[in-house]
LONUPA-759644 format. One record per residue (C-alpha): x, y, z; residue in one letter. Coordinates in steps of 0.001 Angstrom, whole numbers, plus 524288, in hexadecimal, padded with zeros to 5 digits. Layout:
N
XYZA
...
//
This chain:
430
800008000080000X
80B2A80991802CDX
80E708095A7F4BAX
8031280F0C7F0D2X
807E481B0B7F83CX
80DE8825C57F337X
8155E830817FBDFX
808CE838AB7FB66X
8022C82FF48019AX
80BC782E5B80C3AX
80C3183C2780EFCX
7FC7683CD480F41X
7FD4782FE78199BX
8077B83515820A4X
7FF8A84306821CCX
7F24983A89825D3X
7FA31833A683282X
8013883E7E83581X
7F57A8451A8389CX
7EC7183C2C83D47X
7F796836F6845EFX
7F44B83F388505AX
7E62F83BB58517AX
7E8B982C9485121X
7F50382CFA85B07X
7EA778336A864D0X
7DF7F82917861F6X
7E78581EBA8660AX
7EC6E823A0871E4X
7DFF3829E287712X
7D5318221686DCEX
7C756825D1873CEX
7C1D081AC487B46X
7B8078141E8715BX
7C4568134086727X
7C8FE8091D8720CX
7BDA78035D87798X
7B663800028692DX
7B9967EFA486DB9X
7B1737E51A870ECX
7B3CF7DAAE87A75X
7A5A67D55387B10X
7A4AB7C9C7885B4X
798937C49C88403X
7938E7C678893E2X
788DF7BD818990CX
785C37BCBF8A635X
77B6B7B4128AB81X
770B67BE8C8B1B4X
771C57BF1F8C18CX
765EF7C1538C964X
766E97CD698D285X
75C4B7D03D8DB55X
7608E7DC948DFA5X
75E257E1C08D253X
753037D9178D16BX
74AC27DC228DDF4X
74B3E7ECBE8DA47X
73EA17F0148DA23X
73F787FE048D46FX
7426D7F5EA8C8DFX
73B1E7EA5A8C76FX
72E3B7F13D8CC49X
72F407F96A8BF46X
724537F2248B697X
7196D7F4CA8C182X
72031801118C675X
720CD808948BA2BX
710EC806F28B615X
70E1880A768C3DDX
714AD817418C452X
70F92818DB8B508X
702CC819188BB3DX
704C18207C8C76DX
7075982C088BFF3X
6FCE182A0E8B8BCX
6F37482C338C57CX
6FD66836078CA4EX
6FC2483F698BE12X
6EEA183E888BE86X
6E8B4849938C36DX
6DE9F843ED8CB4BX
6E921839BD8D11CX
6E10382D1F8CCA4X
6DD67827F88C0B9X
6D46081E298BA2DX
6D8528120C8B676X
6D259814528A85EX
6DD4681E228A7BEX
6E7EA813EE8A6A0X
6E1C6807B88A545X
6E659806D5896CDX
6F45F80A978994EX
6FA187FD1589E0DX
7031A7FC8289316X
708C980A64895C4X
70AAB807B98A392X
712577FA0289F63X
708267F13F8A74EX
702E37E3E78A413X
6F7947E5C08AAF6X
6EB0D7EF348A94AX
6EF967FB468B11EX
6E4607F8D28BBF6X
6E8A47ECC78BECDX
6F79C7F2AB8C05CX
6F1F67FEC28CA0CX
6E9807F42F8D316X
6F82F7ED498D460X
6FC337FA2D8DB25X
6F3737FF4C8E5F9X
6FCFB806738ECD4X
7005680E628E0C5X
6F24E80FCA8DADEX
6E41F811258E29FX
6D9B080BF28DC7EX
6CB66813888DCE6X
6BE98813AD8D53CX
6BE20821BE8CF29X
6B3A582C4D8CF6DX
6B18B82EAC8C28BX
6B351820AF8BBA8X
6AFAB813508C191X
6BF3F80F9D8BDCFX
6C96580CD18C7F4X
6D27F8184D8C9DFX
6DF66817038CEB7X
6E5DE822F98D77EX
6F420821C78E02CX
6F69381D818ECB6X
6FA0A826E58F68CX
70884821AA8F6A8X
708F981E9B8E76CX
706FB82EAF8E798X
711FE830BD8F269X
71BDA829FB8E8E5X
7155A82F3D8DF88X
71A1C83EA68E2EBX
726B7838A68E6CDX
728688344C8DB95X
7245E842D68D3BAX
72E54848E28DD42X
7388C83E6B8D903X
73734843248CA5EX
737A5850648CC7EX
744BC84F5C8D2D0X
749A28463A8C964X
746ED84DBA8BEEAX
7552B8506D8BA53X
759CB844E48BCD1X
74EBC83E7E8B4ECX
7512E847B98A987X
75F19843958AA7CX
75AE9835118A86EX
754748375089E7BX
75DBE83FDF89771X
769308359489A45X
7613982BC3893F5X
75E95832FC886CEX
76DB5836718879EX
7701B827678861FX
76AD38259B87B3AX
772508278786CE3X
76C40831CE86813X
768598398787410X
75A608366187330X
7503382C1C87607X
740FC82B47872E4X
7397582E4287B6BX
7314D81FD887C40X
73E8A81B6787F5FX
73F34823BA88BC0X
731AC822CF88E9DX
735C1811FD88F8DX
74105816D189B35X
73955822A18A1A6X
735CB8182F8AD0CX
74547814788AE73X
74909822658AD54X
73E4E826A38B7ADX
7379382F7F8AF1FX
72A3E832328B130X
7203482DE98A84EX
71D8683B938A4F6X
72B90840418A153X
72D298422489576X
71F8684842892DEX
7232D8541789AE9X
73140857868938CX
73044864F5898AFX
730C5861AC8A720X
73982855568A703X
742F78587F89A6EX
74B798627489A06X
751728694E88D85X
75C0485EF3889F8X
750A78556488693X
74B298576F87689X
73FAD84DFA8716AX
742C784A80864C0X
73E84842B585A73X
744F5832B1857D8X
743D68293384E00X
737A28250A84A3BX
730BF8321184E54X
7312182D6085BEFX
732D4836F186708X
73E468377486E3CX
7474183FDB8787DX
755A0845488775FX
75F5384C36880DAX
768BF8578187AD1X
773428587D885FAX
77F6285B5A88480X
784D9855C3891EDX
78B9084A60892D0X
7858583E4A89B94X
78C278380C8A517X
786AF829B48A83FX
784E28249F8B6A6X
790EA81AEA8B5CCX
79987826B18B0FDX
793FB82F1A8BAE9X
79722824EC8C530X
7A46E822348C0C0X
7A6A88301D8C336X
7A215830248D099X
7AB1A8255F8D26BX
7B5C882BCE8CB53X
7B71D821928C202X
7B4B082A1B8B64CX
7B997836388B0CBX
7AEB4839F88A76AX
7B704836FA89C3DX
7AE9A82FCF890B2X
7B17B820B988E43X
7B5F481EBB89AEEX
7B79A811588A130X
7AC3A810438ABADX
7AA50805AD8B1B2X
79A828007A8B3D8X
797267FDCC8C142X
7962D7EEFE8C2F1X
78CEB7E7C98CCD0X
78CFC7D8768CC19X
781E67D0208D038X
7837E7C55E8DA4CX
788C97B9948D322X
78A9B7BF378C752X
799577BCF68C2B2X
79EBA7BE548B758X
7A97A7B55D8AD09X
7B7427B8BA8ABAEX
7B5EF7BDEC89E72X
7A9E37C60D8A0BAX
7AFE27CC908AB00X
7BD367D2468A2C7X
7B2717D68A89A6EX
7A9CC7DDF08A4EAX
7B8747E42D8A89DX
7BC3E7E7C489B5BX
7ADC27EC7B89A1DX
7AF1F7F5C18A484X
7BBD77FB198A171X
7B64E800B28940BX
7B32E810ED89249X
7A54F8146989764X
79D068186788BFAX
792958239789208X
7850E81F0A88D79X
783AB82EC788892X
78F0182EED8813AX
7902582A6C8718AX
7910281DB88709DX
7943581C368611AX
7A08B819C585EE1X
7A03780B6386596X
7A11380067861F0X
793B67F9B3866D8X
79B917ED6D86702X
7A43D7F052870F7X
7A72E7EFC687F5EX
7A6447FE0E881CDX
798F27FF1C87A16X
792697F4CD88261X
799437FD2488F93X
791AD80872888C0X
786C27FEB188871X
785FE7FBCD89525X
789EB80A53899ECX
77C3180F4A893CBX
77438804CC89BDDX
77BE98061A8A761X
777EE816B58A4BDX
769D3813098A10DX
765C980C618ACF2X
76C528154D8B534X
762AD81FE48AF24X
75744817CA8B3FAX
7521381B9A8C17AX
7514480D188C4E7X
75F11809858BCEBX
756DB7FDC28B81AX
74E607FC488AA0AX
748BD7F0A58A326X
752DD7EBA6897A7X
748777EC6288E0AX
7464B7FA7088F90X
752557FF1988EFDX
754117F7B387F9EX
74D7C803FB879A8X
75A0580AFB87CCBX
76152803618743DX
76026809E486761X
7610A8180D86C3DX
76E298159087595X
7768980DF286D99X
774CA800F087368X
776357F31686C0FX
76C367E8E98697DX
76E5F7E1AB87584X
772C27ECEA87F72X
769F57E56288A87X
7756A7DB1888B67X
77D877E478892EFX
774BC7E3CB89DF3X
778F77D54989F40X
786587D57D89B22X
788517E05B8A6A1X
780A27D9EE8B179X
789297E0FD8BBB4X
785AD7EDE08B643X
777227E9C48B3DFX
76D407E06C8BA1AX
7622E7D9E38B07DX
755AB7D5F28B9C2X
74A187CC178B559X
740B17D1838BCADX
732517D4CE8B828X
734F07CD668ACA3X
73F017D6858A656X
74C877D9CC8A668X
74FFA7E52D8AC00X
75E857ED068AC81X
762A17F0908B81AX
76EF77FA488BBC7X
7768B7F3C18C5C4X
77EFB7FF598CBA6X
771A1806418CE25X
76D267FD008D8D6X
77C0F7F9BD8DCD9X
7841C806B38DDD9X
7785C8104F8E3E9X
783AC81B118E294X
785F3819BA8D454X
777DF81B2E8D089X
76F6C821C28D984X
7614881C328D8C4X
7565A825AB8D3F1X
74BCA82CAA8DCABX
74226826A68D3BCX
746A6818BE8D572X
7419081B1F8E5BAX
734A58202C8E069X
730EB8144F8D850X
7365E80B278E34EX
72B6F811C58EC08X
7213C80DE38E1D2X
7255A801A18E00FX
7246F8001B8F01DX
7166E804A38EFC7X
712397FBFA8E4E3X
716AA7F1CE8EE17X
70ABA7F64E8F7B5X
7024A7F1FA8EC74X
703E77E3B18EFCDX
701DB7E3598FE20X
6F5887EB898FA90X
6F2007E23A8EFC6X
6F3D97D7208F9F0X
6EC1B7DB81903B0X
6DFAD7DF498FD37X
6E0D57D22D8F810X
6E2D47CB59905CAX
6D6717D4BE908BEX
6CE3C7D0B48FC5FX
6D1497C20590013X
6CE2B7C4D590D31X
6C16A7CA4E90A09X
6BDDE7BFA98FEC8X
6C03D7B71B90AD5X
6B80C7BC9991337X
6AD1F7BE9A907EEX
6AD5F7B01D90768X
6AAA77ACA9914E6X
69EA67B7229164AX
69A127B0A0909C3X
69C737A3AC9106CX
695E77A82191C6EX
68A687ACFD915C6X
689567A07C90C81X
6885179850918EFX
67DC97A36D920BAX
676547A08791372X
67756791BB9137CX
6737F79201921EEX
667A07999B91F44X
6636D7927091635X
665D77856791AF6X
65C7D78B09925C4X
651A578FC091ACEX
65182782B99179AX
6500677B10923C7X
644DD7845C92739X
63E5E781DA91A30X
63F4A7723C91B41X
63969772AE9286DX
62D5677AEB9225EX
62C0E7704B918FEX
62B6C765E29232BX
6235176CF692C3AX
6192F76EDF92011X
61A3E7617891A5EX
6166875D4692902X
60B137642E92A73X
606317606F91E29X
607847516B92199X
600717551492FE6X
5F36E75AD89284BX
5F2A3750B491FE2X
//
């Protein structure tokens, strides 16, 4: 090939590395951190799943399916300006409220939480709150006024994740409940959103909601590492995740190098562009696991349903199968079987109280869920009463049936001995 050269061309090579020489001396002695980190050491990591009940037995958590609908319906009777409402009024909205069962049905479950009455107007049952279900109730409109900020912030964290700095809004209506946003939220943007927030327009002429800030975001496990002055602040940074093994749970030789390696890798901040990686490698998958680690730490109970969260996928970057992380990191994350589902749950939350501080909101529902319950001892004893009654219906009936038989067991006699008497005297005249 050098033949082909002539000393023109030399000169014109020579020129090109001379210049460029600069430029390529300082990219391999201080290459940015994804130049290096662009490998992929995949172990393939399965774990047999460990029961836990101390993740298992929270009931803030497992309590959601019933406590969710109930709360869905207590402001219902709340906002009402009367403070009761018929049950024609929601009677058709069992699918809104996510409930099997006809709404009625669900309300009679709860008499602690909702009285039952026959109204004024209609011959309906009417539903109104119990005297404590309104105490927690004002505690609870107290709690979100003082957690407005910090609910805004949520929010705005969460939109931040994403690629393009937006999400639709039927997206955010699906995590309102894990956010602890009111039902009402996002239908009163002038009170709750401030001037960062824009509603714009998606795909498919489908509402949705964007955040133009200009600040950069700083996730809980960098803002811990700071506290524990682990962390400069730099970008692509090595941070370690906080690790919290279950009982019995060990792991192989070989998966354990790779959990070491795995930590040792730069922390990708789920706010930060995540484009130029390779979604192949190690530190993609840390990035992977960075965002869920953020995302549950965002919810007040640092806990969501797998499913749910799979609508994320497409708008913050994540692969087909992201859900795997959650069991090839089982110390970072805790999968429970309860209620029939699998729910995610953030292990440092309930394990290192100083890390991640738990949310004002979280103590609210936890009173809820203690007067729901009420509902069965009150459901037990009226039926101990109703059986107790039946019983006693039984022996007055029982009583009665034999006062009967006696009495007329006594008609009778009285009318056989008329019959003798009379067949007597009609033998004597003849």
């Amino acid at each position: 090939m050098l033949l082909f050269f002539n000393r023109y061309s030399f000169k014109t090579l020579r020129k090109l590395l001379s210049s460029q020489s600069t430029l390529i001396f300082c990219l391999l002695k201080d290459p940015p951190p994804y130049l290096c980190t662009q490998k992929s050491t995949y172990v393939d990591v399965y774990m047999k799943w460990k029961k836990d009940p101390l993740y298992d037995s929270i009931q803030s958590i497992h309590h959601t399916p019933e406590l969710k609908p109930l709360i869905s319906l207590k402001n219902c009777i709340a906002h009402d300006p009367n403070g009761c409402i018929a049950i024609s009024a929601v009677s058709k909205r069992s699918k809104e409220f996510g409930l099997p069962i006809k709404v009625a049905r669900f309300m009679r479950l709860y008499p602690s939480v909702f009285e039952e009455f026959v109204g004024l107007k209609y011959d309906l049952p009417w539903f109104r709150l119990t005297p404590k279900a309104v105490e927690i109730h004002e505690e609870e409109t107290k709690v979100y006024e003082d957690c407005k900020l910090d609910l805004r912030l949520r929010l705005k964290k969460l939109i931040m994740m994403s690629r393009e700095k937006k999400l639709p809004l039927k997206v955010i209506r699906g995590l309102q409940w894990y956010l602890g946003l009111p039902d009402d939220f996002l239908e009163n943007p002038e009170a709750n959103l401030d001037g960062s927030f824009v509603f714009v327009e998606m795909e498919g002429g489908e509402r949705g909601l964007a955040v133009e800030c200009g600040e950069r975001m700083l996730s809980s496990l960098q803002k811990n590492a700071i506290k524990r002055e682990v962390y400069n602040g730099e970008r692509n940074e090595p941070i370690p995740f906080p690790l919290f093994p279950s009982k019995g749970l060990r792991l192989k030789r070989k998966i354990s190098d790779w959990l070491d390696g795995f930590q040792k890798l730069p922390y990708v901040s789920p706010y930060e562009d995540f484009s130029h990686f390779n979604p192949s490698s190690d530190t993609a998958e840390k990035r992977v696991v960075g965002v869920l680690h953020e995302l549950l730490s965002l919810f007040v109970e640092h806990a969501a349903e797998r499913k749910k969260l799979l609508c994320l996928k497409k708008y913050m970057g994540l692969p087909q199968k992201f859900h795997k992380a959650f069991e090839r990191h089982p110390h970072i994350f805790y999968l429970s079987l309860r209620n029939k589902t699998c729910t995610a749950i953030l292990k440092e939350a309930y394990k290192d109280k100083s890390a991640i501080e738990r949310h004002p909101l979280s103590k609210v529902r936890d009173k809820y869920i203690k007067l729901m319950n009420e509902s069965r001892a009150i459901l037990k004893q009226r039926r101990q009463s109703s059986r107790r009654v039946n019983d006693e219906t039984r022996v007055l009936d029982l009583d009665l049936d034999s006062k009967d038989e006696d009495k007329f067991g006594k008609l009778d006699l009285d009318l056989d001995s008329e019959d003798e008497e009379k067949s007597e005297m009609g033998k004597s005249s003849l």
